[in-house]
C-alpha positions in Angstrom: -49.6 50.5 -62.5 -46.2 50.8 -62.2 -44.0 50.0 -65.0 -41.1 47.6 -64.7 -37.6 48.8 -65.2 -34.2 46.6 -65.9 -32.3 47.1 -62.7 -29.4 49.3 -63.5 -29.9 51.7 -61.5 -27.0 51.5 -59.2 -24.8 53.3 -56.6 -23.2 55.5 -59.2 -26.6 57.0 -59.8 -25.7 59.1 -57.0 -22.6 60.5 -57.8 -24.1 61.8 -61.2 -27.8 61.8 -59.5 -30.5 62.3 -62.6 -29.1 65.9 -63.6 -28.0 64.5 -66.4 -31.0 63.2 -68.0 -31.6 63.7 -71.7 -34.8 65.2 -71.0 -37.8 66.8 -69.0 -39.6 69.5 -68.1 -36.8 71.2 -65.6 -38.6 72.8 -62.9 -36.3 73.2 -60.2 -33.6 71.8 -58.6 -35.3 67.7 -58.1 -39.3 69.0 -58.9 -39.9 67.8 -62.8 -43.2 68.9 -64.3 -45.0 70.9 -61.4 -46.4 68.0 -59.9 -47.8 69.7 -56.5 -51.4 70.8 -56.7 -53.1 73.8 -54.8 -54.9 72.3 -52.1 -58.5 74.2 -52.0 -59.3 75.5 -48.1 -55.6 74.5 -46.8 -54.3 76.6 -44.2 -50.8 75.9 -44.1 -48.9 74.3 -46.9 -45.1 73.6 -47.0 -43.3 72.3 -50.2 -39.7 70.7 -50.6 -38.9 71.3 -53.8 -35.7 71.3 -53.8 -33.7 68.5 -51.7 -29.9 68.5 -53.7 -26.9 68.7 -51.7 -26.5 72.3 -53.5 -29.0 73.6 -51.3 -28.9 71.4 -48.0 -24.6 71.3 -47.7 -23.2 70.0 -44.9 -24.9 66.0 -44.8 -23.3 62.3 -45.0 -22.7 61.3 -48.8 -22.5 58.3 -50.3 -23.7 55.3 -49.1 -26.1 56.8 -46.6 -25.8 54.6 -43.8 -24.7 58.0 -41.6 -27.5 60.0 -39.6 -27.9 63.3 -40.7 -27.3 65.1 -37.5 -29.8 67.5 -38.8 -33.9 68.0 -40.7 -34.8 69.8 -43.6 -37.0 72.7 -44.2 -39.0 73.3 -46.6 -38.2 75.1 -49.2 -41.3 77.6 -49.3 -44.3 77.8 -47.1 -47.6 79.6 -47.3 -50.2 80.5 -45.4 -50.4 80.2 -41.1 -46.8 79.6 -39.8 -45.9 76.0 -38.2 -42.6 73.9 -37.6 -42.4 71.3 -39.8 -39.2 69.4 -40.6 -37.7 66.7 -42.9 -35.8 64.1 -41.2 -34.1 60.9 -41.5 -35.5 57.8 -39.4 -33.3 54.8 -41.0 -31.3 53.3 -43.6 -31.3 50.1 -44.6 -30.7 48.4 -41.5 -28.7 45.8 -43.2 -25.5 44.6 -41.9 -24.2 44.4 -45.2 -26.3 46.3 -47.6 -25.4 48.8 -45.9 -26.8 52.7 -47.4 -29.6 54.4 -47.2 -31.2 58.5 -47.9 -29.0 61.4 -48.7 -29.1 64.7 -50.2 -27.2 63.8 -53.8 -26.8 66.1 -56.6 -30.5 66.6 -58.0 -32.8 64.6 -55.4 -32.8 62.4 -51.8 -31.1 59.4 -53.2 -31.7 56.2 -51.3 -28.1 54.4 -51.6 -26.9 51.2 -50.8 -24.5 48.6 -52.7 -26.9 46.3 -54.0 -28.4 47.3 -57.4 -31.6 46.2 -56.0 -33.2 45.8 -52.5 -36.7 46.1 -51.4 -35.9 48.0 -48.4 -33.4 51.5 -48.7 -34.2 53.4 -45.8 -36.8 55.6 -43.9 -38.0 59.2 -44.0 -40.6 61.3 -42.1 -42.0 65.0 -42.6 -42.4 65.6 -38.4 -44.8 68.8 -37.8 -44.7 69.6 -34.5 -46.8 72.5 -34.3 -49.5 71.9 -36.2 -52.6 74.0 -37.0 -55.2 75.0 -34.6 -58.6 72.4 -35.2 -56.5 70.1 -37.5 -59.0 68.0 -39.5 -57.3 66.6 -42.6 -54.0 66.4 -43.8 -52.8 65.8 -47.6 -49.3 64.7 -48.8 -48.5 65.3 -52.4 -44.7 63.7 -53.3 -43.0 62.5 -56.6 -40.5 59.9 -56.4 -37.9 58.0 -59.1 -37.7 54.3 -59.6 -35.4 52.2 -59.5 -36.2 48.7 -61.0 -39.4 49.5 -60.6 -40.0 50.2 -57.2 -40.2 53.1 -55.2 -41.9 52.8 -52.2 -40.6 49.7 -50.4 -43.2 47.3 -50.6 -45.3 49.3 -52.8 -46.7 50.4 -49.0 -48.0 53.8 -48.5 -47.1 56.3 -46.0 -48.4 56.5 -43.1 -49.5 59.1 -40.4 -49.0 59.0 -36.8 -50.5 61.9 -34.7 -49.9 62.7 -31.0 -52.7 64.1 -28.5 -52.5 64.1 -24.7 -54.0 60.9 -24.3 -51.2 59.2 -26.5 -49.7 58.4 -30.4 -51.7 57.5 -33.0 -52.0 55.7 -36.1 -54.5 58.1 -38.7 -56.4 55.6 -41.0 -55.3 56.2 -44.9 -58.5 57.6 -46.4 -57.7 58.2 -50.3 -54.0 57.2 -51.9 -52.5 54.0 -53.4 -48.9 53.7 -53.7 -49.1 51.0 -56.2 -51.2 53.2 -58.6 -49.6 56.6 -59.0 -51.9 60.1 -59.5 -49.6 60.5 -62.7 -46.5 58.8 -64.2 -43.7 59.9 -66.6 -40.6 59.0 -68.6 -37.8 62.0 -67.8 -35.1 61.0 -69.9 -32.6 58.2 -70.0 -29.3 57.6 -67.6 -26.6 57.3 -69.3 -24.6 54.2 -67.7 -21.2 53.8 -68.9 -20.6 50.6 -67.2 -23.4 48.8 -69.0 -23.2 51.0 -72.1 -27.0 51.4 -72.1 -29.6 54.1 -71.6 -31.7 53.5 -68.8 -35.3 55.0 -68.7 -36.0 57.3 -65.9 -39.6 57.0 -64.5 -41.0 59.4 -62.2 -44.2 59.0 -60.3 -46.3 61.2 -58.7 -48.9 60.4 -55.9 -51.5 62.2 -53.3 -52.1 60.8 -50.1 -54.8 62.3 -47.9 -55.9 61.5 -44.1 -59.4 62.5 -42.1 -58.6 63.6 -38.8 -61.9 65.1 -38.4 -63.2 62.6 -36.0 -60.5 63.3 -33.4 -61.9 64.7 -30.4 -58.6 65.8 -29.1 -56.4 68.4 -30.1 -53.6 67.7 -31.9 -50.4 68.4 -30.8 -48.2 66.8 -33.3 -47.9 64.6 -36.3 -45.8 63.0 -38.3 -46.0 61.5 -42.1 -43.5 58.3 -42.5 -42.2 56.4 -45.6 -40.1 53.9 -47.0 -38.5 53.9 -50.2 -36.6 51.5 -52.2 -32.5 51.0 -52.6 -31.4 53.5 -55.7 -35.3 55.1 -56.0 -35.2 58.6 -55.8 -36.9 61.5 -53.6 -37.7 64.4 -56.0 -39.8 66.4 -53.5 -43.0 66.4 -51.5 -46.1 68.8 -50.4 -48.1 68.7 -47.1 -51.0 70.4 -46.7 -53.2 71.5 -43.3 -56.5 71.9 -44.0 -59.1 72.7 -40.9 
């Protein structure tokens, strides 16, 4: 299970983001300890691995309540070519807490000015032309905490698929987003204010959905979360498998 942090992770996080934890296995830019696996019998797989503001310039800072006015690609892909893109659904929809997902200096950091709400916004990887026969699609992602929590709710993703007869709701078949595939301290954040190292957790998790049964070809999916205020997007993996 998830282990339970003292909330101090708060809006300054983003300003300083995670690069300067004490320690763990730097991969790249936001990816700690290769956490995506090779998918045996996918035929397309696209990887963000790295989501800073280094790479992806041009985006709403601090707190995140702006639209992006743009996706994100991903950062490599392999195998048949598609067009799938990150984007932006929502931030917090608060009135007042107002923040929500932005590219920050080392991950997607989900901002906001309270140093802990369930809810901190909304992001979906949107594939629009998907693989020919699609049966089964898997969705690797590692995350950051913050007090805790990273998806909102401790709620999964979920997967919405298009057809010509109408949208769709794909029925989870393996994945728990209260019980990560793998989890990990990476460091401490130094916070000045409090004087006190806070642990950084990272979680990893693996999400899969049969499509097998459709009868109709798919013309489009989409794979939507929610994450908690100050948690942390590090990157994420979708696989196509026919």
């Amino acid at each position: 299970m998830k282990k339970t942090q003292n909330p101090l992770i708060l809006g300054i996080l983003s300003l300083a983001s995670l690069q300067i934890a004490t320690a763990g296995t730097y991969v790249s830019e936001g990816v700690y300890g290769n956490p995506f696996s090779a998918v045996s019998g996918a035929v397309a797989t696209s990887i963000w691995s790295d989501v800073s503001d280094s790479v992806h310039t041009g985006f709403p800072g601090w707190p995140g309540s702006s639209s992006w006015g743009a996706t994100i690609s991903p950062n490599s892909a392999t195998g048949t070519s598609t067009d799938i893109e990150l984007e932006r659904i929502a931030g917090t929809g608060h009135w007042f807490w107002v923040g929500g997902p932005y590219p920050a200096d080392d991950t997607i950091y989900f901002g906001g000015f309270a140093s802990s709400r369930n809810v901190g916004g909304t992001l979906a990887a949107e594939e629009v032309a998907p693989i020919s026969n699609l049966t089964e699609v898997i969705f690797q992602i590692q995350l950051g905490e913050a007090d805790g929590e990273d998806f909102s709710s401790s709620a999964a993703p979920t997967l919405t698929y298009t057809t010509s007869s109408g949208t769709f709701t794909a029925t989870l078949t393996s994945g728990d987003a209260t019980n990560p595939d793998d989890s990990f301290i990476n460091g401490t954040y130094s916070n000045g204010e409090y004087d006190v190292d806070e642990t950084v957790t990272l979680n990893e998790y693996e999400f899969t959905w049969d499509l097998s049964t459709v009868s109709e070809t798919i013309l489009s999916f989409k794979v939507e979360w929610n994450q908690a205020m100050h948690s942390q997007l590090y990157g994420f993996q979708v696989d196509q498998k026919d």
